[in-house]
C-alpha positions in Angstrom: 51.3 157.6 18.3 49.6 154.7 19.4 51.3 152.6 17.3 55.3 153.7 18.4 53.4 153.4 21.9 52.7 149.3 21.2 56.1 149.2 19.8 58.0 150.7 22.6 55.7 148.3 25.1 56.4 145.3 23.1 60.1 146.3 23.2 60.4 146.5 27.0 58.5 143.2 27.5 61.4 141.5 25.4 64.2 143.3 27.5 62.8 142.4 30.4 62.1 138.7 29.4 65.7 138.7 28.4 66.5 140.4 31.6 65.0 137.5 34.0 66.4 134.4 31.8 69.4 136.2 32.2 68.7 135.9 36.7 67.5 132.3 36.1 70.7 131.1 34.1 72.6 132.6 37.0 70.7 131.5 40.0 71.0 127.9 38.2 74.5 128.3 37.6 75.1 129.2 41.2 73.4 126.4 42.2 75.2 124.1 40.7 78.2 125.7 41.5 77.0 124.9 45.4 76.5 121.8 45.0 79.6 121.0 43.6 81.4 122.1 46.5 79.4 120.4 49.5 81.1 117.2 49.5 84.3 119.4 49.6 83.7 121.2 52.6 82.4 117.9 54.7 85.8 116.3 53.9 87.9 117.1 56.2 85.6 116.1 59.1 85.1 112.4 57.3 88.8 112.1 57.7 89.0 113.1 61.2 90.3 109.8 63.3 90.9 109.5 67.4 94.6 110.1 68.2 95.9 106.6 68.9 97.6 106.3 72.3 101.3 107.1 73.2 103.0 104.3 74.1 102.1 101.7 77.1 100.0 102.9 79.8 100.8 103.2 83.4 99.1 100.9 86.2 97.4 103.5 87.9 95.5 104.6 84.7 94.6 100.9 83.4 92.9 100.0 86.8 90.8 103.6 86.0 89.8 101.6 82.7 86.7 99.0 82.3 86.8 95.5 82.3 87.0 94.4 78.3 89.2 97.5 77.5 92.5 96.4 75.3 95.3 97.8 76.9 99.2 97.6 76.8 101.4 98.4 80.4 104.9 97.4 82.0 105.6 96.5 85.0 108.2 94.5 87.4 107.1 90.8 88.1 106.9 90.1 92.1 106.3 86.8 92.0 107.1 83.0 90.0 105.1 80.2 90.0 104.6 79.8 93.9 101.5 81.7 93.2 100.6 79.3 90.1 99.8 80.8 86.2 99.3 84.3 87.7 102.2 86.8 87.7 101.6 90.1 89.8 103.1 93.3 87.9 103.5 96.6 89.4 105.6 100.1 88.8 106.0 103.0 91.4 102.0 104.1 91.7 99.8 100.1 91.3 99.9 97.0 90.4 98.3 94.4 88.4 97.5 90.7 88.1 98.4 89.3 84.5 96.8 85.6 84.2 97.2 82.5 81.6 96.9 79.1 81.7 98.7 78.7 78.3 101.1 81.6 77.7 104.8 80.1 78.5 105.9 83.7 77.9 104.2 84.5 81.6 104.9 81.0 83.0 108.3 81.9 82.9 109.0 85.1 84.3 110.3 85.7 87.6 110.8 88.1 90.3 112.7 91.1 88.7 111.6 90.4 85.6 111.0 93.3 83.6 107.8 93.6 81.1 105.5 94.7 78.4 101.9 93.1 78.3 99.0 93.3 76.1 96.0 91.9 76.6 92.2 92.9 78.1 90.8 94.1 81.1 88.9 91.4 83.2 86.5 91.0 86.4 87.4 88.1 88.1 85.3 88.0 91.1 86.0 91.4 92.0 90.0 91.3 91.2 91.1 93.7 87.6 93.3 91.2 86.4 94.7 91.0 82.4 93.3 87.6 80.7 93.5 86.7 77.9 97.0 87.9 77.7 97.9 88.5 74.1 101.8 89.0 74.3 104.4 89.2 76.8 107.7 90.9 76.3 110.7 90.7 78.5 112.6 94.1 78.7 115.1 92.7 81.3 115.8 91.0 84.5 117.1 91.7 87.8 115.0 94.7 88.4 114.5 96.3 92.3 111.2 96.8 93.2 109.4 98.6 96.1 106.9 97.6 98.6 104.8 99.5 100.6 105.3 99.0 104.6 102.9 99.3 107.5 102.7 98.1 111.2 99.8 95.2 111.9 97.7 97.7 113.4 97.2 99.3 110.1 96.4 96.9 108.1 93.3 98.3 106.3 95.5 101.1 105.0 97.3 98.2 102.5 94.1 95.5 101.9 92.3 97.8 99.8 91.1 98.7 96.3 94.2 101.2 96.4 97.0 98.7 96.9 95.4 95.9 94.9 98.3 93.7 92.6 100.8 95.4 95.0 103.6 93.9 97.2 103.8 95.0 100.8 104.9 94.5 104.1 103.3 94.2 107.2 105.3 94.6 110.4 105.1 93.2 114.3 103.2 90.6 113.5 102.5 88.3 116.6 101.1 85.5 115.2 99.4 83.3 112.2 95.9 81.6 113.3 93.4 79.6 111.6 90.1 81.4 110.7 88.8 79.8 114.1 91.3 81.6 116.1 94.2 78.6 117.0 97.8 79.1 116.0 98.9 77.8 113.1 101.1 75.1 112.7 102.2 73.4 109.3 100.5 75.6 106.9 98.0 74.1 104.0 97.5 75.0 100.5 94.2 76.8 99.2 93.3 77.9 103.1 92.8 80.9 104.5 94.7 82.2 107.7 94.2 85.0 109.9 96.8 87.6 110.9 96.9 87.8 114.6 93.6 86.5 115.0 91.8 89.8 113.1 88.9 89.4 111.3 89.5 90.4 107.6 92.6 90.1 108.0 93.0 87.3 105.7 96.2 85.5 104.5 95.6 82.6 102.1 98.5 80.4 101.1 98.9 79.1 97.7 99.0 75.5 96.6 101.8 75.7 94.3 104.3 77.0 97.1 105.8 73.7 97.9 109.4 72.3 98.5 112.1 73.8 100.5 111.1 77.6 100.2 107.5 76.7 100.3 104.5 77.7 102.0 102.6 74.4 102.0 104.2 72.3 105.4 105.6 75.7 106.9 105.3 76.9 110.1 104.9 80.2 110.9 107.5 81.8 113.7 106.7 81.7 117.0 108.0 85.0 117.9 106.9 88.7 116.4 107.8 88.7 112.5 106.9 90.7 109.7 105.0 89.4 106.8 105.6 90.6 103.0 102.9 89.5 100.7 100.8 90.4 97.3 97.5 92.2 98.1 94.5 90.2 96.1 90.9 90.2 96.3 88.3 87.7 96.0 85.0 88.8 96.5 82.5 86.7 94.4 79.3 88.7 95.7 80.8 91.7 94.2 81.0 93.6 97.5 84.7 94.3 97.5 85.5 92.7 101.2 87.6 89.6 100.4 91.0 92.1 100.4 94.0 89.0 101.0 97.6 89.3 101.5 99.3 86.4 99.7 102.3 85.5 100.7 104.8 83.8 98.4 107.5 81.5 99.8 108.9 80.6 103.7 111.3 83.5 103.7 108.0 86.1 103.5 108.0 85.4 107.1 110.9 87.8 108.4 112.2 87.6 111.6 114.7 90.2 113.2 114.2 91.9 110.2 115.7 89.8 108.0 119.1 89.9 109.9 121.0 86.4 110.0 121.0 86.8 113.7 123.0 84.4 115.6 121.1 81.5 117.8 122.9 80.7 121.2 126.6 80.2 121.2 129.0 77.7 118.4 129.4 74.6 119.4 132.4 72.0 118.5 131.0 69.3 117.2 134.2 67.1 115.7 137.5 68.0 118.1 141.0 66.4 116.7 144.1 67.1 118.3 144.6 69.1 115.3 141.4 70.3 114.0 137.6 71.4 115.5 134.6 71.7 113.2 132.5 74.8 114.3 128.7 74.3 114.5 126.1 77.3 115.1 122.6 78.6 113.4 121.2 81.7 112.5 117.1 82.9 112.2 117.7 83.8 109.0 119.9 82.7 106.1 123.4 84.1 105.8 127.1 83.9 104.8 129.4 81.9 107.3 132.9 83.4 109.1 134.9 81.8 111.7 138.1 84.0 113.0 140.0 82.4 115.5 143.4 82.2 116.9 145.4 80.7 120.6 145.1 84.4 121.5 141.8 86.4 121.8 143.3 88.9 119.1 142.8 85.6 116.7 144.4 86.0 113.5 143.1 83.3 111.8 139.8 82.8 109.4 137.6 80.8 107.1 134.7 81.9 105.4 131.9 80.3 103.5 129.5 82.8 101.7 127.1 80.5 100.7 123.6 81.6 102.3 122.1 79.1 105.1 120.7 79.2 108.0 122.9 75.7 108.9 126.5 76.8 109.8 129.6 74.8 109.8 133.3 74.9 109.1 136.7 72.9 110.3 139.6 74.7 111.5 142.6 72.7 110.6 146.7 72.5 111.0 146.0 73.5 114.9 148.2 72.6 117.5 147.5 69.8 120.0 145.9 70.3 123.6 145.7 74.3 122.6 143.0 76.6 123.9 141.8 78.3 120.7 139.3 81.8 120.9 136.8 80.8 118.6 134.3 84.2 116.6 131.1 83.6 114.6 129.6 85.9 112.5 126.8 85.7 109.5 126.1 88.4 107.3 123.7 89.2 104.3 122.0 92.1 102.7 120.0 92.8 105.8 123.1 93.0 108.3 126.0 91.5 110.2 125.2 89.3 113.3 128.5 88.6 115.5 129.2 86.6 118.5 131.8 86.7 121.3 135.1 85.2 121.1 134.2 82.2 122.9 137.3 79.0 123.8 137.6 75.9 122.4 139.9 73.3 123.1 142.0 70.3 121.2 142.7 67.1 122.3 145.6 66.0 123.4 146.2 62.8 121.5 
């Protein structure tokens, strides 16, 4: 008995060695088995990758961005070289300064000018400009653009973060002084002005506006005008306060809203028996018309529609010792502007 008792113990001991082997083979092989598959499940999030972005930006979101930040925008140019190696973009919500001292690409653009930019964000003494500018690409040419118009009493509502790299218009402006409070006469580049006097209400004139349209030797009207100009900023202490309207060329300065409106009456200024040359001028630049005719129903015209703000033309093939009526008019995008019939007479011999 005791002996089948040893047996049957010695029995079970060998099952149940065989029996946690078997556990330790499987626990092993599971092991392994997990193991195997870790690097499988962490793939997909080592792939993982940021979503690149959809096409250029618009203006409003790149001046959200921080200075050194890569971005790509379009915009419409508002200004040439009057304002030097900078070129102002901006679409319907903000604007932008895009600057290079090297990039003929920007050096050439003009007014109208449609763009795509690349380049990074940069600080320059408080104004978000792009520089360096990596690449410029023209889209097209010819392009309207908005400004944003408010009276001179409401200035602060335009020189502002809000409007920076933007073109705008200010309206009933009285005068231009310097920054000690005289009128202004001939202007000078690299200076700043004041707009009618106001503190802060700073318009600096640019250097490379010269020649016929230029700034640089201009003088500002006499009577109430309105005054279209970039919005800039240069505030070197960092304390955003040096908000500036720069203007770009002469014809910034709009009088009679723009209108080619008629100075004074014409004048003859060459009388033939047979022909009189017509002289008048207008505030602003404009197409030339004379109708005239010995009756004040006229019947007769010529027409030069070349803009100027110089107007002449010679009425020919008249007849000698005649009293002729004699009507100006000027027109351009703004308007008409029309004078009276007014009498003119030939010479007898």
């Amino acid at each position: 008995m005791k002996k089948l008792t040893l047996l049957a113990l010695l029995c079970s001991g060998t099952f149940l060695s065989a029996q946690a082997q078997t556990r330790t083979t499987k626990k092993r092989t599971t092991t392994t088995t997990t193991t195997t598959t870790t690097p499988a499940k962490s793939q997909p999030e080592t792939a993982a990758a940021p979503a690149a972005p959809a096409g250029p930006l618009t203006l409003a979101a790149v001046r959200t961005a921080e200075p050194g930040t890569t971005v790509t925008v379009r915009g419409v140019v508002v200004n040439g070289g009057e304002l030097g190696n900078i070129r102002y973009i901006q679409d319907r919500e903000a604007g932008l300064p895009i600057f290079s001292n090297t990039l003929d690409d920007l050096k050439n653009l003009v007014p109208g000018d449609s763009v795509e930019v690349h380049g990074t964000l940069k600080n320059y003494n408080s104004l978000l400009e792009m520089d360096p500018v990596q690449s410029v690409k023209k889209l097209g040419s010819g392009r309207k653009y908005a400004m944003v118009t408010v009276p001179a009493a409401e200035l602060t509502k335009v020189l502002n973060e809000t409007h920076e790299g933007r073109l705008v218009k200010i309206t009933e402006v009285e005068r231009l002084t310097t920054t000690g409070g005289n009128p202004a006469s001939a202007l000078a580049g690299n200076v700043n002005y004041l707009i009618n006097g106001q503190a802060g209400a700073i318009v600096r004139i640019s250097a490379p506006s010269n020649g016929p349209d230029g700034l640089v030797g201009f003088t500002p009207p006499t009577e109430k005008f309105d005054l279209v100009g970039v919005v800039g900023q240069h505030s070197p202490s960092g304390t955003p306060t040096g908000y500036q309207l720069l203007p770009r060329l002469s014809t910034d300065f709009v009088v009679a809203g723009g209108l080619p409106v008629i100075k004074g009456e014409p004048v003859p200024v060459a009388v033939t028996k047979n022909s009189i040359t017509v002289d008048f001028s207008t505030i602003n630049p404009g197409t030339t018309k004379v109708e005239y005719g010995a009756t004040p129903a006229l019947g007769g015209m010529v027409e030069d529609k070349t803009p100027t703000k110089q107007h002449q033309l010679t009425l020919t093939d008249l007849q000698a010792g005649t009293t002729y009526y004699v009507r100006v008019s000027s027109a351009n995008s703004m308007g008409i502007s029309t004078q009276p019939a007014v009498p003119m007479i030939t010479r007898k011999k």
